[in-house]
N, C-alpha and C positions, 0 to 999 in steps of 0.2 A: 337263228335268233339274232335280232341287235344287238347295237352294246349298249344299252341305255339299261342303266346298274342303279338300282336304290336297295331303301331299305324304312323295312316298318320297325319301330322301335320305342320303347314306353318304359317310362320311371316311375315308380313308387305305385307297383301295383301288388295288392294284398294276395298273398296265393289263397288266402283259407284254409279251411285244413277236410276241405272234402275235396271232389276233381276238379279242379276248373282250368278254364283254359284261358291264360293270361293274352294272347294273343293269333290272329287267323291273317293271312294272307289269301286274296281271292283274284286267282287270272281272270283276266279279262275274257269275257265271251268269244271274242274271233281267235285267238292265241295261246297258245301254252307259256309257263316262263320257267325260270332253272333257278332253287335254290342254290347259293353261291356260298352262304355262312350262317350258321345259326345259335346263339346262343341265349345265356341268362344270368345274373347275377343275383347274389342274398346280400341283403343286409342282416342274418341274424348275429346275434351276439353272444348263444349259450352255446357254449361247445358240445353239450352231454346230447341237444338235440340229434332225433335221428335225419339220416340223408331225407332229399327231398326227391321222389322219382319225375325225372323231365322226359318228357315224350314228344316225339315229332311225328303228326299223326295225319294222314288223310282225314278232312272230315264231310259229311257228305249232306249238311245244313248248315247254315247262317248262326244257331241259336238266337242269346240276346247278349248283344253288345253294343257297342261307346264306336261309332266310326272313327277312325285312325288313318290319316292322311299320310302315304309315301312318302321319302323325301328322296334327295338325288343324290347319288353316291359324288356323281362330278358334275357340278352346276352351273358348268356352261355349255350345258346346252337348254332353248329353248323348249321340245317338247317338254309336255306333261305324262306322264302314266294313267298305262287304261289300268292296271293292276291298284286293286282297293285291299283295305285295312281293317280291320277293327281290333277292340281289346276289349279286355274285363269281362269275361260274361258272367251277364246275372241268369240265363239262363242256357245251361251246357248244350252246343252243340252234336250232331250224332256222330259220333266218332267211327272211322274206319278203319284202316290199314295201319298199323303202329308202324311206321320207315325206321325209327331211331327211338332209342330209349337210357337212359344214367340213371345212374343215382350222384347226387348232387348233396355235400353237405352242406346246410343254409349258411355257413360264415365263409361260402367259397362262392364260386359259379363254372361255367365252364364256356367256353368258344370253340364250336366245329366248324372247321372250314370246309367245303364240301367239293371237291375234287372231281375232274371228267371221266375219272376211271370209274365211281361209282355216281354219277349223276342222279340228281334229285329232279325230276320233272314233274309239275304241275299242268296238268292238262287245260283246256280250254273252258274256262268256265267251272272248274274246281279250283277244290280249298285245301289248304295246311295249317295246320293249328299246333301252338308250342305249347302243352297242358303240362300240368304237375298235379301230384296227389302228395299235401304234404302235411304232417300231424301236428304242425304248429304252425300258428301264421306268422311269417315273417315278409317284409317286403322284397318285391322283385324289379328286375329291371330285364326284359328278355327282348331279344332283335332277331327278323330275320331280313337279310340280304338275299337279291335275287335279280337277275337279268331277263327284260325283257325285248 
């Protein structure tokens, strides 16, 4: 793989309180690429709230969602990324492979750095999605980093 490093990432997205999946990352057709970090933050405010479950999941459709433009981890360089985005689905993706799963209390967040000893690979023309199932809605802010 190159070293050309971005990351997809989005503020003030409502989790709801049934599955959704706040954000997908989608390799480009010719190339596979490597999760590098993945995380999410709450903004809740009640403590008594239960955790929120974050999951890092293969998913194996598109559903419905908001396109989400990449951006560049180091921005001098001139290429663009073939690897695409989206977020917010209004309607859930099919979900595959759970890679990674927390629980997450909404007044915290968490950041996994994802490491070569256990590498995260995204095949060519497959997807990753960072979903949560959480019983109150509070807002999110969830990223993933990845080298293509």
């Amino acid at each position: 793989m190159s070293a050309r490093n971005g990351v997809a990432t989005k503020s003030d997205v409502a989790t709801g309180t049934a599955v959704k999946t706040l954000l997908q990352v989608v390799a480009a057709a010719n190339h596979a690429i490597k999760i590098t970090e993945y995380g999410i933050s709450f903004n809740g405010v009640n403590n008594t709230h239960e955790p929120i479950l974050v999951e890092l999941l293969r998913q194996t459709t598109a559903g419905t969602m908001s396109a989400l433009t990449p951006v560049k981890a180091d921005d001098s360089g001139a290429d663009t990324f073939d690897t695409t985005a989206q977020h917010t689905a209004t309607a859930e993706p099919t979900g595959g492979d759970v890679i990674r799963s927390h629980y997450v209390h909404p007044q915290t967040g968490l950041v996994v750095p994802v490491g070569d000893e256990a590498p995260i690979v995204v095949g060519a023309g497959d997807r990753v999605g960072l979903r949560v199932t959480a019983a109150n809605d509070v807002k999110a802010a969830p990223h993933i980093c990845f080298e293509e």
